[in-house]
Each structure stands twice: as structure tokens, then as C-alpha cells.
C-alpha positions as CSV (number, residue, x, y, z in Angstrom):
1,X,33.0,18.5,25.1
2,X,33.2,18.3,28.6
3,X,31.6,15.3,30.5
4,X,29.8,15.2,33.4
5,X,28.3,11.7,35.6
6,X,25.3,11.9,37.9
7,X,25.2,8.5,40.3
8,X,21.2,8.0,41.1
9,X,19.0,6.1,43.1
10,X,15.4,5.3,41.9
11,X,13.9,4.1,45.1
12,X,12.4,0.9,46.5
13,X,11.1,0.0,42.7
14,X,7.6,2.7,42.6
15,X,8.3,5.4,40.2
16,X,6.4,7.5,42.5
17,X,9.4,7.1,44.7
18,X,12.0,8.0,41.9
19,X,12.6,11.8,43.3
20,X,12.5,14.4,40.9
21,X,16.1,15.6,41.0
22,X,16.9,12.1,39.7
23,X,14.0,11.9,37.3
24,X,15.9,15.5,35.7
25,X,19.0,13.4,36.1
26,X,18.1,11.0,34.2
27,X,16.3,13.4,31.1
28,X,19.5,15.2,31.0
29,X,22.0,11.6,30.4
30,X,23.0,9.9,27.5
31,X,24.5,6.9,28.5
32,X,23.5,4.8,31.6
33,X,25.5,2.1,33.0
34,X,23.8,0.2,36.2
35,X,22.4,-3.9,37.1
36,X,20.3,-4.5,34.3
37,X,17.4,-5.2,36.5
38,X,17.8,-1.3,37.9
39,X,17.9,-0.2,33.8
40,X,14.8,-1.9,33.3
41,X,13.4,0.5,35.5
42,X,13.9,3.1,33.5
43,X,12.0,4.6,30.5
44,X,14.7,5.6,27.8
45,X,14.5,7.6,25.0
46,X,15.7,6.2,21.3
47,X,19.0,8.2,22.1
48,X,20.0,7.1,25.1
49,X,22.1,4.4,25.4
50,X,21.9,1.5,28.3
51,X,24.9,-0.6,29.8
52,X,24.1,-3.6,31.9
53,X,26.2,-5.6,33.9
54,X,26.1,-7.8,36.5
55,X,25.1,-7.4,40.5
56,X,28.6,-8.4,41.4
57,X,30.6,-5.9,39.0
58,X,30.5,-2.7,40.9
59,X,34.1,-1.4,40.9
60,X,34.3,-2.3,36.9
61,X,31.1,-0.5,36.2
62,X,32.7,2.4,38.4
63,X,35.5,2.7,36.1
64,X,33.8,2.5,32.3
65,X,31.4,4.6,33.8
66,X,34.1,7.0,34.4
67,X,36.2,6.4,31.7
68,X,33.3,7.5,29.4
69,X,32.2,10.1,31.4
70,X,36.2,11.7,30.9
71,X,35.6,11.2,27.4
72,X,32.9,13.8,27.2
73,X,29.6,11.7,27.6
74,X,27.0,12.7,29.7
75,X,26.4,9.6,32.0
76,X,24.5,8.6,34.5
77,X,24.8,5.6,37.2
78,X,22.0,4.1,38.1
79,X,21.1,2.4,41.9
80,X,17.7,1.1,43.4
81,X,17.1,2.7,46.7
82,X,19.7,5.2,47.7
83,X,23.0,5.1,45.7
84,X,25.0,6.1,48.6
85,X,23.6,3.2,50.7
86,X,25.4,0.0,49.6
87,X,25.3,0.7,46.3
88,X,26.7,2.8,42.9
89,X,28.0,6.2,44.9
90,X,30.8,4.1,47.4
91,X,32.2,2.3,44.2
92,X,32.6,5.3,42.3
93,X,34.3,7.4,44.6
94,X,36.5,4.0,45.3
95,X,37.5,4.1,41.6
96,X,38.0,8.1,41.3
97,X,40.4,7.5,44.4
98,X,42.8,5.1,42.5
99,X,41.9,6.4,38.9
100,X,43.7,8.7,37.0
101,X,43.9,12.3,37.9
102,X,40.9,13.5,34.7
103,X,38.5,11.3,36.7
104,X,38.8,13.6,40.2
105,X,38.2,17.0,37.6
106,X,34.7,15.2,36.2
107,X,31.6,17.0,37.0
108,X,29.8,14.7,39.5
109,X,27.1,15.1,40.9
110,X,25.7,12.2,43.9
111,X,21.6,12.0,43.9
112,X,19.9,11.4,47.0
113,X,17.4,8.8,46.8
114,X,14.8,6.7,48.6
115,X,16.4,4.0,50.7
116,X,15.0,0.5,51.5
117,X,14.7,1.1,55.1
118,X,12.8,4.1,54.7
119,X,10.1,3.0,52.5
120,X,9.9,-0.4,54.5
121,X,9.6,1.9,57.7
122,X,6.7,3.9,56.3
123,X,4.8,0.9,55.9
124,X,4.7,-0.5,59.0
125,X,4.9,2.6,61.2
126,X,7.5,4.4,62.2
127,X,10.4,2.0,63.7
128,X,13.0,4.2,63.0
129,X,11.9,6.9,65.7
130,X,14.8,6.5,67.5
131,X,18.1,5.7,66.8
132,X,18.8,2.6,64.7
133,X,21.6,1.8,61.8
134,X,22.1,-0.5,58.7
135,X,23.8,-3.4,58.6
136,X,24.3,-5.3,55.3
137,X,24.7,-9.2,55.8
138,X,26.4,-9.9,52.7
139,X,30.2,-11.6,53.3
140,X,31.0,-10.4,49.4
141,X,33.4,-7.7,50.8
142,X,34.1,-7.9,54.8
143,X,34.5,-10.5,56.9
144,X,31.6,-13.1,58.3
145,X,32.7,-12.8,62.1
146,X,33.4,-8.3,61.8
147,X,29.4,-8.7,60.7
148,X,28.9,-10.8,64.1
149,X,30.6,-8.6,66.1
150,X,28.8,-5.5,64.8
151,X,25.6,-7.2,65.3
152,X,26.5,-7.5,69.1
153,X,27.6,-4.2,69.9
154,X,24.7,-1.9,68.1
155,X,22.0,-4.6,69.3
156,X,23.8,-4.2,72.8
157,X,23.4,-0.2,72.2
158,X,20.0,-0.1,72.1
159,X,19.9,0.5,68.1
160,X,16.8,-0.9,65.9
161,X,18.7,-2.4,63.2
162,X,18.0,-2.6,59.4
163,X,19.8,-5.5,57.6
164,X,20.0,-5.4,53.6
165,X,21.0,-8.3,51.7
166,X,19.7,-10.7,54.2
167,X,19.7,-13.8,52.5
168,X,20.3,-15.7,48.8
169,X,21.4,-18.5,47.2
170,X,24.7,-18.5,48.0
171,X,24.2,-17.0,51.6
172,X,21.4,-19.2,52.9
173,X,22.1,-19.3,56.3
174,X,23.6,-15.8,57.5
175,X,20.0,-14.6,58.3
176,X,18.9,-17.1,60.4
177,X,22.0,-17.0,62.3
178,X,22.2,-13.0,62.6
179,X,18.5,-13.8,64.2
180,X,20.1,-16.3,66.5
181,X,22.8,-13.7,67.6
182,X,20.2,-10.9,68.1
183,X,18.2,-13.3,70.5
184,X,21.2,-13.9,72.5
185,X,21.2,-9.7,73.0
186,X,17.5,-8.8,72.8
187,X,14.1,-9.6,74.6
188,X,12.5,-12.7,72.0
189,X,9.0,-10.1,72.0
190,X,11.2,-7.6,69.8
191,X,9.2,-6.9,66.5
192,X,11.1,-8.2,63.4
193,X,9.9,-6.3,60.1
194,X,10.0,-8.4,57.1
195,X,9.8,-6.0,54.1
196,X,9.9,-6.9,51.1
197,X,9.5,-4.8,47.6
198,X,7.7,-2.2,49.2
199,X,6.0,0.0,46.7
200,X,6.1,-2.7,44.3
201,X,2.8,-4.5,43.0
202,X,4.2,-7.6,44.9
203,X,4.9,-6.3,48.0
204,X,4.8,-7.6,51.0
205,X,5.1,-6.4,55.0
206,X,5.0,-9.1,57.7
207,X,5.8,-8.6,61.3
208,X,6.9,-11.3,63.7
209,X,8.4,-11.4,67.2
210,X,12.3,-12.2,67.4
211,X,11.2,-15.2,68.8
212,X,8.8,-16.6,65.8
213,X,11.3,-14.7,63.3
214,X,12.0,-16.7,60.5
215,X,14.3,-16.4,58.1
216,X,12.7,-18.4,55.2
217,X,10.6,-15.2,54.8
218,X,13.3,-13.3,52.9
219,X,14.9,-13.1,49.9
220,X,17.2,-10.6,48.2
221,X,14.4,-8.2,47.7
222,X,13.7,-8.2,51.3
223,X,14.8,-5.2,54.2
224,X,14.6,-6.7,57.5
225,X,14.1,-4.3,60.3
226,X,14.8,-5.6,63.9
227,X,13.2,-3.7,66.6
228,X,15.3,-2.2,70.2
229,X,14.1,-3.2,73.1
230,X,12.0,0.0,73.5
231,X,10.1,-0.7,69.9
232,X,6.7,-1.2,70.6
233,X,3.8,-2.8,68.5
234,X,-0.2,-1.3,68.4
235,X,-3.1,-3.8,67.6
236,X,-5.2,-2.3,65.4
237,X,-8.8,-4.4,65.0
238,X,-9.0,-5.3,61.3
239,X,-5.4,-3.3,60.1
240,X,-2.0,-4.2,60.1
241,X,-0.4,-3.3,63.4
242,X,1.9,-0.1,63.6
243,X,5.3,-0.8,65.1
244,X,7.3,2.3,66.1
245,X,10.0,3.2,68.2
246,X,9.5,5.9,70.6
247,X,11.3,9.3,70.2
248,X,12.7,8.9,73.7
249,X,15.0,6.7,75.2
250,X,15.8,5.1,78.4
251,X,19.1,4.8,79.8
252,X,21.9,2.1,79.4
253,X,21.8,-0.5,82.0
């Protein structure tokens, strides 16, 4: 029996948002390995079979993921959002690249998905017009002062900037001091986009200036998207305001 592992995304948390190339992917799997909260997600059948492990147990996921996959399961990773933004897809390729030679002969197959930035974006307008990047704050796996630095230089290029894992427990002050960076680099009227669960039954979108931004808004279910100088924000009387960025761009001073 020949294996085969698909590595899926099922969006911001709507099933509506779950694509239906990884909806098939999913049908078609018999074992799923992902963070249990991701699993939960899902609606198995009786024979499939669910492996949860912790947030923080990427790489080792990677590799029993694989392992079974090379002994002839059919098996699927799961992700929220996209799994090739900061998530399932990176880890996997990381542990086929120092795994054992069966492991780069799998079948694999990498499932586009709806990312956090995009469905945060939709609801408040359309701030990623222009260029803009993503920028995840967590210090799990580079260096606090490399995320600094890379804060400076794409806020200094003129890029709207999405940050993922803004803030938790452990990492309760690395938002409000990426805000305090950004202000040192962009006008304080730059719209900051607080979005969090989006799609979800408990979302919420909030919009602030850079000035008035703060960081006790967000948790780990949050996508903060920080505007470029050029985003601009429309009143609306009685409706959320849209906040875009426009398709044209000035140049660098």
C-alpha cells in the first residue's frame, strides 16, 4: 500500500472558508495529525482516526506524520488559516529535508488555504491593496531584536504590515512594543486593524489609529494589520469604516 500525506489549511475558523480542495482532502484521509483545537474543527467519520498534539510540537508532529504516511496510511495534516503561512507545510518540508530518503518519495500534496490576513482584510476593507507583508511576533524560533529590525525596514518601505501571534501569556509585551517601534517610523493617524476570529461567531474587527493602538486588544486569536502611510480610512454614517490602501503608490522620500 502506498501512502500518501496532504498538509491543509481550514481557514480563519468558518467552515464556509474551508476550500473545497481541502474539504476532498480531508474525505479522502484516514489519519489526521494537527493542534487539537484545529481537529476539533473537523467532522470525522467513525474510521478516521485523530492525533492531537500540542501548539508547540510542530517538527515532531512533522515526523510521525510522515513516518505513518511511509508506512502506507493515508494522512492528512491539518492547519487553521493557510498551512504554508506559519504553520503545518514549513515544518514538514523541514523534517522531509533531514528525514530518511522514503519520506522525499511520499506523495504529498500542500493545500492552499484561507489565511488570517485575508479574511481579516475582507472585513474591514481592503488594506492590503498595495503592497504589504507578514510578520509573525512570536520569539519561539528567531531572535527578539532580527523581529525589531524587520519591523523597521518594511515599515520604512512603505509596506502595510500584518503581524500573527501578536501577543500571549508568555509574550505579553512584544505587541505593545512592535507598536512603539512602528510609531517611531510611521505617521501616529496610521489605521491599526485589530482582527480577531474573523468568521467566527465571536468575532471581532476594531480599528484604531497607531496613536490610540493598544495592545490589550489582542490575543492569540487576533491578526493585527498596521496600515502604510498611504492607507486611508472612509467614514461611513451608521457602518463600520472601510480602511483600504490604494492600488498606487507614491514614491520613496
Amino acid at each position: 500500500m502506498s501512502g500518501k500525506l496532504a498538509v491543509i489549511g481550514t481557514g480563519p475558523g468558518n467552515p464556509d472558508q474551508t476550500t473545497p480542495e481541502a474539504a476532498a482532502a480531508i474525505a479522502a484521509a484516514s489519519v489526521f495529525f494537527g493542534y487539537g483545537p484545529y481537529l476539533d474543527r473537523l467532522s470525522l467519520r467513525p474510521d478516521q482516526r485523530r492525533v492531537a498534539s500540542d501548539n508547540r510540537e510542530e517538527l515532531a508532529r512533522a515526523r510521525e506524520a510522515l513516518a505513518t504516511a511511509a508506512g502506507g496510511e493515508h494522512v492528512c495534516v491539518v492547519s487553521g488559516g493557510d498551512p504554508g503561512v506559519f504553520a503545518m507545510a514549513a515544518a514538514i518540508c523541514e523534517a522531509i529535508e533531514a528525514g530518511p530518503p522514503a519520506w522525499r518519495a511520499l506523495d504529498l500534496s500542500i493545500v492552499p488555504g484561507v489565511t488570517a490576513m485575508l479574511a481579516v482584510a475582507a472585513r474591514a476593507g481592503a488594506p492590503l491593496g498595495h503592497d504589504f507583508c507578514a510578520i509573525s511576533l512570536s520569539d519561539n524560533l528567531k531572535p527578539w531584536p532580527l523581529i525589531e529590525a524587520r519591523l523597521r525596514a518594511v515599515a520604512g518601505a512603505g509596506l502595510v504590515i500584518a503581524l500573527y501571534n501578536p501577543i500571549s501569556k508568555a509574550r505579553p509585551w512584544q505587541l505593545g512594543t512592535a507598536f512603539a517601534i512602528l510609531r517611531e517610523v510611521l505617521p501616529w493617524n496610521t489605521p491599526v486593524i485589530f482582527g480577531r476570529a474573523a468568521g467566527r461567531p465571536d468575532e471581532a474587527i476594531a480599528v484604531a489609529s497607531l496613536a490610540e493602538a493598544d495592545a490589550g486588544r489582542a490575543d492569540m486569536a487576533t491578526c493585527v494589520i498596521i496600515g502604510s502611510p498611504e492607507t486611508r480610512l472612509i467614514e461611513r454614517p451608521g457602518l463600520a469604516p472601510l480602511v483600504y490602501s490604494p492600488r498606487s503608490a507614491g514614491s520613496v522620500s
